[in-house]
PANU-595640 format. One record per residue (C-alpha): residue in one letter; z, x, y; residue number from 1. Coordinates in Angstrom, 2 decimals. Layout:
# residues N
@r a | pz Z | px X | py Y | k NUM
...
This chain:
# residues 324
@r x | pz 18.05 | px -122.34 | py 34.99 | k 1
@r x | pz 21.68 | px -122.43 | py 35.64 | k 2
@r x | pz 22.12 | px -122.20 | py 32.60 | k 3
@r x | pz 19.97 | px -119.40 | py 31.65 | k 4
@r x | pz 21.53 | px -116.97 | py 34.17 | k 5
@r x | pz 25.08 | px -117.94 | py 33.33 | k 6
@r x | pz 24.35 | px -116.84 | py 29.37 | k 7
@r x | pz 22.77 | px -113.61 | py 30.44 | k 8
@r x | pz 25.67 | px -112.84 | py 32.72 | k 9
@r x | pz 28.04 | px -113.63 | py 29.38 | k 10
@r x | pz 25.38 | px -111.19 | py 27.82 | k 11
@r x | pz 25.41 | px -108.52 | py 30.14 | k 12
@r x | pz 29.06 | px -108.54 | py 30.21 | k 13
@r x | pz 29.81 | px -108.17 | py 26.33 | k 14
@r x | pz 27.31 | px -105.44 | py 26.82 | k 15
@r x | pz 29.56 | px -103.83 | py 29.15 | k 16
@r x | pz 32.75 | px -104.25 | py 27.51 | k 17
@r x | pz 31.05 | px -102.97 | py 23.85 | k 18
@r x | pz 29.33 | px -99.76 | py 25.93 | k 19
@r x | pz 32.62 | px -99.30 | py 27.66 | k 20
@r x | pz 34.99 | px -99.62 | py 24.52 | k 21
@r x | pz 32.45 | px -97.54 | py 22.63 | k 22
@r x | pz 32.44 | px -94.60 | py 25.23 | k 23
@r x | pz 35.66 | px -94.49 | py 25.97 | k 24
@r x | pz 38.10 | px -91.74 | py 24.64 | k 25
@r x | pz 41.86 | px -90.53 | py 25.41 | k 26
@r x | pz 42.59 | px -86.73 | py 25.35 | k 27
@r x | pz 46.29 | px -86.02 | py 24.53 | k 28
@r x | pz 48.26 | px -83.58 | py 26.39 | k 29
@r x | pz 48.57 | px -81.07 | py 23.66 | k 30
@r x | pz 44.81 | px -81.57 | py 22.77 | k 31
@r x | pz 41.05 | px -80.59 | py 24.21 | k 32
@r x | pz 38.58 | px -82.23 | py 23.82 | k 33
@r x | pz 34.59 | px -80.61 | py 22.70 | k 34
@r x | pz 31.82 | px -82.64 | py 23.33 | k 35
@r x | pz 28.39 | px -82.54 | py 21.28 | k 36
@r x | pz 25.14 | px -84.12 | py 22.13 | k 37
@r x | pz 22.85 | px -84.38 | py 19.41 | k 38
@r x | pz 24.64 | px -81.66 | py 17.53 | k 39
@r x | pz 24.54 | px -78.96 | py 20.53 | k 40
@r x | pz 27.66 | px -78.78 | py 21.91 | k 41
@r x | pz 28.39 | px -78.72 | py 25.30 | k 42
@r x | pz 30.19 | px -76.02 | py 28.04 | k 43
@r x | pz 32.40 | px -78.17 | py 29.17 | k 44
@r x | pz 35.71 | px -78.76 | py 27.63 | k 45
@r x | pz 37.51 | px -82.43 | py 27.93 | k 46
@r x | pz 41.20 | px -81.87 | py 29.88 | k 47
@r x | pz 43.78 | px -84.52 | py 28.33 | k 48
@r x | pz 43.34 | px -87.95 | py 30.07 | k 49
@r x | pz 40.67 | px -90.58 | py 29.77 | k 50
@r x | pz 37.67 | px -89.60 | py 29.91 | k 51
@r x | pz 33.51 | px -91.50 | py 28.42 | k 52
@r x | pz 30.95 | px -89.66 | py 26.50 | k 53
@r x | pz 27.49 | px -91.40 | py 25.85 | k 54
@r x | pz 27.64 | px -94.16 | py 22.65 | k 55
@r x | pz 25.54 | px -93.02 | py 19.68 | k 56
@r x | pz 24.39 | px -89.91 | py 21.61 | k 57
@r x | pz 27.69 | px -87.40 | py 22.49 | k 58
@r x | pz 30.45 | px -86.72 | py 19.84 | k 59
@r x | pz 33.95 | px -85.96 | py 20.77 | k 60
@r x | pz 35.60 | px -83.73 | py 18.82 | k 61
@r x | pz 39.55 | px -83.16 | py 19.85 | k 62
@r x | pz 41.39 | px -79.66 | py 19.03 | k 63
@r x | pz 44.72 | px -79.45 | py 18.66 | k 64
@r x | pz 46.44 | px -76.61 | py 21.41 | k 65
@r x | pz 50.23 | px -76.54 | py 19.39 | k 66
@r x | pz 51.67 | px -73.99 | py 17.40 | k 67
@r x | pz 50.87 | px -74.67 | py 13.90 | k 68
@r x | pz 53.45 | px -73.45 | py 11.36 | k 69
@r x | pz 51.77 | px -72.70 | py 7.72 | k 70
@r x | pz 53.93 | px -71.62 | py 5.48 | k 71
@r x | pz 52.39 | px -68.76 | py 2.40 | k 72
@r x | pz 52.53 | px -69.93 | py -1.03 | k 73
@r x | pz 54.22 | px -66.93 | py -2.95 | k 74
@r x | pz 52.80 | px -64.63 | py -4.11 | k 75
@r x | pz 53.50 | px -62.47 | py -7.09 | k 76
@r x | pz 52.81 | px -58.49 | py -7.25 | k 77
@r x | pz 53.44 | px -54.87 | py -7.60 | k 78
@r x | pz 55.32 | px -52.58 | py -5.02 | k 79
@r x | pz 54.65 | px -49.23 | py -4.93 | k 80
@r x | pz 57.57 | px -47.99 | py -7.46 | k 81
@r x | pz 56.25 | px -50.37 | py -9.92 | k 82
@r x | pz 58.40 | px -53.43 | py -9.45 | k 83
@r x | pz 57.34 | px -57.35 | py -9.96 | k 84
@r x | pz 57.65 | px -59.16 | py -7.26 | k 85
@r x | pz 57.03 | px -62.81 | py -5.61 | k 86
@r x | pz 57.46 | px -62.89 | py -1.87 | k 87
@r x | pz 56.53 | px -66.31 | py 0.10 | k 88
@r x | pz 55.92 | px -65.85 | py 4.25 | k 89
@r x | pz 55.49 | px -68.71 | py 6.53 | k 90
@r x | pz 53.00 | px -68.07 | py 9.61 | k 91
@r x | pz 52.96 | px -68.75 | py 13.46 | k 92
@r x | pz 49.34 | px -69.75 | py 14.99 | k 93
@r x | pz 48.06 | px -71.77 | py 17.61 | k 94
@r x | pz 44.17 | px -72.00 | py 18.59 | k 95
@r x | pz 43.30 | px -70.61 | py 22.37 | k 96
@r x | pz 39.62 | px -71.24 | py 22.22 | k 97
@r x | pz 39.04 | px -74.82 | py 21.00 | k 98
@r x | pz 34.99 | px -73.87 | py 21.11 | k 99
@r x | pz 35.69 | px -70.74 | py 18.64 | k 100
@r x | pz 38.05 | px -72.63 | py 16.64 | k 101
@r x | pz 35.34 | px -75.06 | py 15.97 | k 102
@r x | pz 32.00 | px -73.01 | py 15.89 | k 103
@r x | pz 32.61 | px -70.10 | py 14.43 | k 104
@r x | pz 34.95 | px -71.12 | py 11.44 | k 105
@r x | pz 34.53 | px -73.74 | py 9.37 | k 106
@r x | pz 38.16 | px -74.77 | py 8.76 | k 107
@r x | pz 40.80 | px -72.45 | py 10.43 | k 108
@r x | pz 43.92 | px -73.62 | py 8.89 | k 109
@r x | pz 42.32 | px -73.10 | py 5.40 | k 110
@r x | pz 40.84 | px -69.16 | py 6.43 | k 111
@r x | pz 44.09 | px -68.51 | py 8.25 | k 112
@r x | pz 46.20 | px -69.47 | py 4.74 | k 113
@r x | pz 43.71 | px -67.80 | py 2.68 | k 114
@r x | pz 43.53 | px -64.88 | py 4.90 | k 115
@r x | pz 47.91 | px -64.33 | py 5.22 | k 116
@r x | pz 47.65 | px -64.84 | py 1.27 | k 117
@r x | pz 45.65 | px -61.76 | py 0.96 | k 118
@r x | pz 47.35 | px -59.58 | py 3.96 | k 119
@r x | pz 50.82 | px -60.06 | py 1.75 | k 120
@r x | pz 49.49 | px -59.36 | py -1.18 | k 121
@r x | pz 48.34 | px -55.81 | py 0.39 | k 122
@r x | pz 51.81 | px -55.86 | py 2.36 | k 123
@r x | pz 53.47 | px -56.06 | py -1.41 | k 124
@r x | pz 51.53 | px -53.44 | py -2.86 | k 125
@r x | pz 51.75 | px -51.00 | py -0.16 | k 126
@r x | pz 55.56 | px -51.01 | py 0.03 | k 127
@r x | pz 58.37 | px -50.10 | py -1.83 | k 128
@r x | pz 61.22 | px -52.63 | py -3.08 | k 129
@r x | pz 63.54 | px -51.11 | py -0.52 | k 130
@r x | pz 61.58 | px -52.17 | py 2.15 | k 131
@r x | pz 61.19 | px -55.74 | py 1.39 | k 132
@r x | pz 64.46 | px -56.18 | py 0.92 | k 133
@r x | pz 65.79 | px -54.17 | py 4.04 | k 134
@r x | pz 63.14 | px -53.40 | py 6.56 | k 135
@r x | pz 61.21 | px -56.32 | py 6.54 | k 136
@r x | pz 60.88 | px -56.42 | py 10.77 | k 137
@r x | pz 58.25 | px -53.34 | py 10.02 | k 138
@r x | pz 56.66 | px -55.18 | py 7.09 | k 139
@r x | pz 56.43 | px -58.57 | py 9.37 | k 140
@r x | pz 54.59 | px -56.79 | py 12.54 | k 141
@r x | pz 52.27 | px -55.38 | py 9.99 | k 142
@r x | pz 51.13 | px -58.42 | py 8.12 | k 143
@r x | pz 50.77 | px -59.94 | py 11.81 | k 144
@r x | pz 48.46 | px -57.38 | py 12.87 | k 145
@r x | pz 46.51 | px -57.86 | py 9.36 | k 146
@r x | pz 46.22 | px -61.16 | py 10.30 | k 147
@r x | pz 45.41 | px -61.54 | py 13.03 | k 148
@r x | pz 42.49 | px -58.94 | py 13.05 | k 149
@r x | pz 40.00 | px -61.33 | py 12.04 | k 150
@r x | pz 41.49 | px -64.42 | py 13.45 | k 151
@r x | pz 40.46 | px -63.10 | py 17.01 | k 152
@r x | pz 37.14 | px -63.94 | py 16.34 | k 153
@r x | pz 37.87 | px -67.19 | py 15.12 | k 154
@r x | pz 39.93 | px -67.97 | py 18.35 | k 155
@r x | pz 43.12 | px -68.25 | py 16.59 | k 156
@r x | pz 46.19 | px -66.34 | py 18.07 | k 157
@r x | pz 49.36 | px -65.39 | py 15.34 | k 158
@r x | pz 52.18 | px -65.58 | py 17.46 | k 159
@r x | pz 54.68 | px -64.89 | py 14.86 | k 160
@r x | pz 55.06 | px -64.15 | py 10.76 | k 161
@r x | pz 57.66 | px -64.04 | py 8.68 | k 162
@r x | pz 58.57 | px -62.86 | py 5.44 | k 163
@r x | pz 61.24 | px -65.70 | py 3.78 | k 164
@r x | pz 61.93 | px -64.39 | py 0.58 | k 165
@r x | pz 61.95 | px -61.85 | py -2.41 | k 166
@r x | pz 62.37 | px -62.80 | py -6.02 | k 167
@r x | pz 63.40 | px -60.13 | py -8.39 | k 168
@r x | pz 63.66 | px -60.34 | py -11.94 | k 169
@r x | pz 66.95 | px -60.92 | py -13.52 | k 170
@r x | pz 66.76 | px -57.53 | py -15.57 | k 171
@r x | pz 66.03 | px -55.54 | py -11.69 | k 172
@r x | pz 68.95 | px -58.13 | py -10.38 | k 173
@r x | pz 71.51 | px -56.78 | py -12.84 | k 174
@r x | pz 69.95 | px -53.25 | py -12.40 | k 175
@r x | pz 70.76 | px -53.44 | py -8.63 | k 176
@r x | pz 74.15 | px -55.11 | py -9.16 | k 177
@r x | pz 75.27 | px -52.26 | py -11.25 | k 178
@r x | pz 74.11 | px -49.45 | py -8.30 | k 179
@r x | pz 75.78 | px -51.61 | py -6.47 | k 180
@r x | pz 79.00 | px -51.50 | py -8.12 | k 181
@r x | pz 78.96 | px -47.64 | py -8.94 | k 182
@r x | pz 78.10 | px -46.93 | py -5.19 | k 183
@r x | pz 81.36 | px -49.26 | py -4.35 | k 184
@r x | pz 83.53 | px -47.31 | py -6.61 | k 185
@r x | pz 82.22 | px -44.22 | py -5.24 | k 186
@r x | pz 83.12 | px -44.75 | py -2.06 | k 187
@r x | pz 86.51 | px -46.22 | py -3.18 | k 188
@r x | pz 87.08 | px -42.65 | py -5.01 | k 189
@r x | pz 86.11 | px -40.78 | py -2.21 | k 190
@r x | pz 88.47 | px -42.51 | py 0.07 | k 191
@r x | pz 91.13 | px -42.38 | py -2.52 | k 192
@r x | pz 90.52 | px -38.70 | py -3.00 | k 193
@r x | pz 90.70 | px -37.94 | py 0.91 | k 194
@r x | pz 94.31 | px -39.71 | py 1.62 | k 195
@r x | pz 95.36 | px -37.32 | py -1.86 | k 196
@r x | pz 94.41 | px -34.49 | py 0.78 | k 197
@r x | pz 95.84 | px -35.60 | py 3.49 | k 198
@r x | pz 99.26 | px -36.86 | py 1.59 | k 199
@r x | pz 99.46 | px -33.79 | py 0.16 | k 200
@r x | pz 98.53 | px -31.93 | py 3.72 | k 201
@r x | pz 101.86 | px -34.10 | py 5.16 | k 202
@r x | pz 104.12 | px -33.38 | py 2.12 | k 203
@r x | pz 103.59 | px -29.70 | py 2.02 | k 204
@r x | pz 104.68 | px -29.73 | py 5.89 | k 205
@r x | pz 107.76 | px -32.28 | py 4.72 | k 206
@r x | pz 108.54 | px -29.42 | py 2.26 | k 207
@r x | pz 108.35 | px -26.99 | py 4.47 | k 208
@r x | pz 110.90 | px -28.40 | py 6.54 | k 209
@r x | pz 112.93 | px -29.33 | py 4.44 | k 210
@r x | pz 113.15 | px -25.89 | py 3.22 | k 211
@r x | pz 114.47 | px -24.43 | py 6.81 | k 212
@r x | pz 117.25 | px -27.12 | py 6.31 | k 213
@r x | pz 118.34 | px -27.50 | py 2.79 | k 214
@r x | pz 121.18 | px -30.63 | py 4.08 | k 215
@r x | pz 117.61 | px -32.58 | py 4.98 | k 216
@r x | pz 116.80 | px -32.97 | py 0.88 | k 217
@r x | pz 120.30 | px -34.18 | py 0.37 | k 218
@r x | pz 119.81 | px -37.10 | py 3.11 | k 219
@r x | pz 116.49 | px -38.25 | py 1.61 | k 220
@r x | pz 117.96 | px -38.09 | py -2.01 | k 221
@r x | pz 120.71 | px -40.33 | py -0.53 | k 222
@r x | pz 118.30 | px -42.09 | py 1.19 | k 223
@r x | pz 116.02 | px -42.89 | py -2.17 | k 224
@r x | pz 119.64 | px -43.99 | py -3.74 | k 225
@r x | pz 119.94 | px -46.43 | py -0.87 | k 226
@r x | pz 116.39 | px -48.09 | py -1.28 | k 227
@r x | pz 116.49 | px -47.99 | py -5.04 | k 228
@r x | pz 120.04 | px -49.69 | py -5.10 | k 229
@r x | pz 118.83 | px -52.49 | py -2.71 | k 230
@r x | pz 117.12 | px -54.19 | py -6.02 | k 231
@r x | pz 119.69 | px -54.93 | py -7.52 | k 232
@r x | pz 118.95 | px -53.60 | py -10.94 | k 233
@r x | pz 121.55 | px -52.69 | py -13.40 | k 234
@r x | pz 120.20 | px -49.20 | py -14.51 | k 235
@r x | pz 119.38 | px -46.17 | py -11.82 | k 236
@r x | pz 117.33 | px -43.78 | py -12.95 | k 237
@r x | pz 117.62 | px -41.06 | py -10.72 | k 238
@r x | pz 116.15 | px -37.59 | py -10.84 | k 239
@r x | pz 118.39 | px -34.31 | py -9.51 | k 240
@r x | pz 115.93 | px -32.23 | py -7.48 | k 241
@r x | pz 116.37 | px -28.54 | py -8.34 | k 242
@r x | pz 116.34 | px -27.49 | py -4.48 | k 243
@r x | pz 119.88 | px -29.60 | py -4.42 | k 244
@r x | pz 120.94 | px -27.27 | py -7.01 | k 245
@r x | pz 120.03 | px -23.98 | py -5.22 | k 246
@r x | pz 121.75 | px -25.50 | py -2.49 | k 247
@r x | pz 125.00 | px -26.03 | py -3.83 | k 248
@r x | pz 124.46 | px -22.61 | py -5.58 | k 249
@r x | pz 123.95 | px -20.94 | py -2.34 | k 250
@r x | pz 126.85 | px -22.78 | py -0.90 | k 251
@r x | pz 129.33 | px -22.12 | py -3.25 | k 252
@r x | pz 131.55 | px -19.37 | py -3.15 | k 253
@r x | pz 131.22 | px -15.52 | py -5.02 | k 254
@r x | pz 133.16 | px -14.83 | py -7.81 | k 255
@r x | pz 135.78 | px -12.71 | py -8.28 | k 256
@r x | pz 135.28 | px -8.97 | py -9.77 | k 257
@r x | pz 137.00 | px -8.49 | py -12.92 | k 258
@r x | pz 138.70 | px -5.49 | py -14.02 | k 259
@r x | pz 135.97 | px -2.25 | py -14.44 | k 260
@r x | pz 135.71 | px -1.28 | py -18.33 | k 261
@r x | pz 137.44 | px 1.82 | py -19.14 | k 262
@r x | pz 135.72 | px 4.81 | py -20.34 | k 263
@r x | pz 136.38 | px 6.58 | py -23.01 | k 264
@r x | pz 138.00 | px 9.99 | py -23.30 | k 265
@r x | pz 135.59 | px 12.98 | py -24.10 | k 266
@r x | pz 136.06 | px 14.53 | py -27.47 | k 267
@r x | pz 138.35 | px 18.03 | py -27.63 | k 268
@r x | pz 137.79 | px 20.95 | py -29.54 | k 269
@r x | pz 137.73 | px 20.63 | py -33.66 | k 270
@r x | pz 141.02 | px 23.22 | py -33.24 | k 271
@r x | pz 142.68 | px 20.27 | py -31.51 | k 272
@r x | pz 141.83 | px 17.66 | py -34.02 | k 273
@r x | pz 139.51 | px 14.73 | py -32.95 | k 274
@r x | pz 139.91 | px 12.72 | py -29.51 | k 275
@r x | pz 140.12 | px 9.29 | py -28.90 | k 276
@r x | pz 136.49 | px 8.64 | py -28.75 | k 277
@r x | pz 136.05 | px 10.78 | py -32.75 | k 278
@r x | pz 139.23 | px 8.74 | py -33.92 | k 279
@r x | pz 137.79 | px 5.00 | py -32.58 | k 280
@r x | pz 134.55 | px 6.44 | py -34.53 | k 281
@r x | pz 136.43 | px 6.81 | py -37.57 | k 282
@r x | pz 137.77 | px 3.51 | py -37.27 | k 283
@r x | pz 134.85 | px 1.98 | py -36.94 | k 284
@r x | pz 133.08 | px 4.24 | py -40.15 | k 285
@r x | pz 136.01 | px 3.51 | py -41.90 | k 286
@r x | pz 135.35 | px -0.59 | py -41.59 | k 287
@r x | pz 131.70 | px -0.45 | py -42.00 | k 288
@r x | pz 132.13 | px 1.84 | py -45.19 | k 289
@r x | pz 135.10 | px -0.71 | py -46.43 | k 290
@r x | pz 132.54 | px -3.58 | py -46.05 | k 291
@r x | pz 129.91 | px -2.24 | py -47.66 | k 292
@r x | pz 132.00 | px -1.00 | py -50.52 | k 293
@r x | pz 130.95 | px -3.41 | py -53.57 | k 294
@r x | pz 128.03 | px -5.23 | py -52.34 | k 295
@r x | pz 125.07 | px -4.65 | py -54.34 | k 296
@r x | pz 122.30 | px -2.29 | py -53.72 | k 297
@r x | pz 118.73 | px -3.27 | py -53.60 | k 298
@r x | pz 115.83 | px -2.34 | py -55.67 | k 299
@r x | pz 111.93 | px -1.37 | py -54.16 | k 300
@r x | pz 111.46 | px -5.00 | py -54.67 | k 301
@r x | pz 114.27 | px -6.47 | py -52.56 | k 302
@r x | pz 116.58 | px -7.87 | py -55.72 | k 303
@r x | pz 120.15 | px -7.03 | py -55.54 | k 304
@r x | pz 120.90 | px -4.32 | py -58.63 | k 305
@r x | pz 123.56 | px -5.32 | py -60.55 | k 306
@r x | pz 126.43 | px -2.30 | py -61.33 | k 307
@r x | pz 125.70 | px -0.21 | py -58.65 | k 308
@r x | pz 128.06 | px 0.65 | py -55.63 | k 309
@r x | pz 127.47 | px 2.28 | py -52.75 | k 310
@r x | pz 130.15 | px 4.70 | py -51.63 | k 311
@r x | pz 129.91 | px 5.68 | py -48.05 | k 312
@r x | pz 131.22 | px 9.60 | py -47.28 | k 313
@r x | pz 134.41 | px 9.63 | py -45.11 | k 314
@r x | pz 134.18 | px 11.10 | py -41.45 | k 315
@r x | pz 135.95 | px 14.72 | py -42.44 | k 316
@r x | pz 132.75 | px 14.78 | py -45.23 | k 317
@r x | pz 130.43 | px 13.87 | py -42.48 | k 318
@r x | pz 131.76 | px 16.45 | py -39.98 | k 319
@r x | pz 132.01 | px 19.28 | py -42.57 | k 320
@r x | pz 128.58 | px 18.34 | py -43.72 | k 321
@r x | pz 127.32 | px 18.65 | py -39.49 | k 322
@r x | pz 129.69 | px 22.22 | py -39.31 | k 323
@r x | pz 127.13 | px 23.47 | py -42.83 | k 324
């Protein structure tokens, strides 16, 4: 009898330990726990700690409460301007309603991947290349609110997503490379062509100056002598500045008048003979008719003609001829 009782105590306490072991579960801290009995689930939701459902009657399913980071496969499309692209994303989520999470989705990390797949493909076609390279804050609030649209219902919450990165073909890479350059060496040109306008702004007022004080050019050519000559070198080139000139022009002194032609004495009556002015004209007929005595006259063609003088009339012919 002893006996008896003893074994069905044994009994009844394996029974225990196998019940207790079998309905015994441990919640995490980051997890909650949802508890179905006979496939309806129940309104309460398991805290983290220990807590017992019924063996072979209750379920525990456990939910995970982090922030779950799924990153986007890339994915390859058209912008706007007609551009291939392939941009990958990474998303934020975390579930706030284990129940939802469960019930009303089959799988939410699979419909939140497929469903960020499909918001940046939209995202990709509805912007330009500019903006997913440079204004990708505006593209990344967009695809969050794309996203997480539907995921309400599914009791999913996108705290954050991010757009990690743009490919570009190597044809649009070199494309943009060479904008890039020409808009450097635009700038460059434009910078190079403002200090021309302002040099030439401070030399005109340099010149200016120095034309109130001529002695000032004279100091900076000795000045440029100075620096040049520091070098050492064994030639000097050195220009002469024509203002130098007009200043030693202007600074030198007049010269002197010479002595005031004389004029010539007017002629006096053909009674009286001819004056000095008549007689240096004779002179002067006299040589040019002297010189020309014995060269060669020319013909209507320009050749010389051979035998034939020319004899020039003497001034008392010339005068009688005037007197006819």
């Amino acid at each position: 009898m002893v006996e008896e009782l003893l074994t069905a105590a044994i009994a009844t306490g394996v029974a225990a330990v196998v019940y207790v072991g079998a309905a015994a579960r441990v919640v995490k801290q980051y997890e909650r726990g949802l508890v179905f009995r006979f496939g309806r689930l129940r309104e309460e939701v398991r805290g983290p700690g220990f807590t017992t459902i019924v063996p072979f009657v209750e379920r525990l399913r456990k939910v995970n409460m982090q922030i779950v980071t799924l990153p986007v496969p890339a994915q390859e499309g058209i912008t706007r301007d007609n551009v291939t692209v392939r941009v990958d994303a990474v998303v934020y989520f975390k579930v706030v309603d284990p129940a939802s999470a469960i019930v009303a989705v089959e799988d939410y990390r699979f419909a939140v991947s497929q469903m960020a797949q499909t918001s940046l493909r939209s995202i990709i076609g509805k912007s330009d290349l500019d903006d997913l390279l440079s204004n990708r804050e505006m593209l990344n609030q967009g695809l969050e609110l794309m996203i997480d649209s539907p995921a309400v219902g599914w009791g999913v919450q996108i705290d954050r997503v991010e757009i990690k990165d743009v490919s570009l073909p190597e044809t649009m890479k070199r494309s943009m490379a060479r904008q890039a350059e020409a808009d450097r060496e635009r700038r460059a040109r434009v910078i190079n062509a403002d200090a021309e306008l302002q040099a030439s702004h401070k030399l005109a007022e340099a010149a200016e100056v120095m034309s109130e004080q001529p002695a000032a050019l004279q100091l900076r050519l000795l000045h440029t002598i100075v620096a040049v000559a520091a070098e050492k070198n064994s030639t000097l080139v050195l220009p002469f500045p024509v203002e130098l000139l007009r200043f030693l022009e202007r600074s030198a002194p007049p010269p002197a008048a010479g002595p005031a032609r004389e004029k010539p004495a007017p002629a006096g009556p053909a009674s009286e003979g001819p004056g000095p002015a008549e007689v240096a004209d004779a002179d002067a007929d006299g040589l040019d008719a002297e010189a020309l005595e014995g060269a060669p006259v020319p013909d209507a063609l320009g050749a010389p003609v051979d035998g034939l003088m020319l004899d020039a009339p003497s001034p008392e012919e010339e005068r009688e001829g005037l007197r006819e």
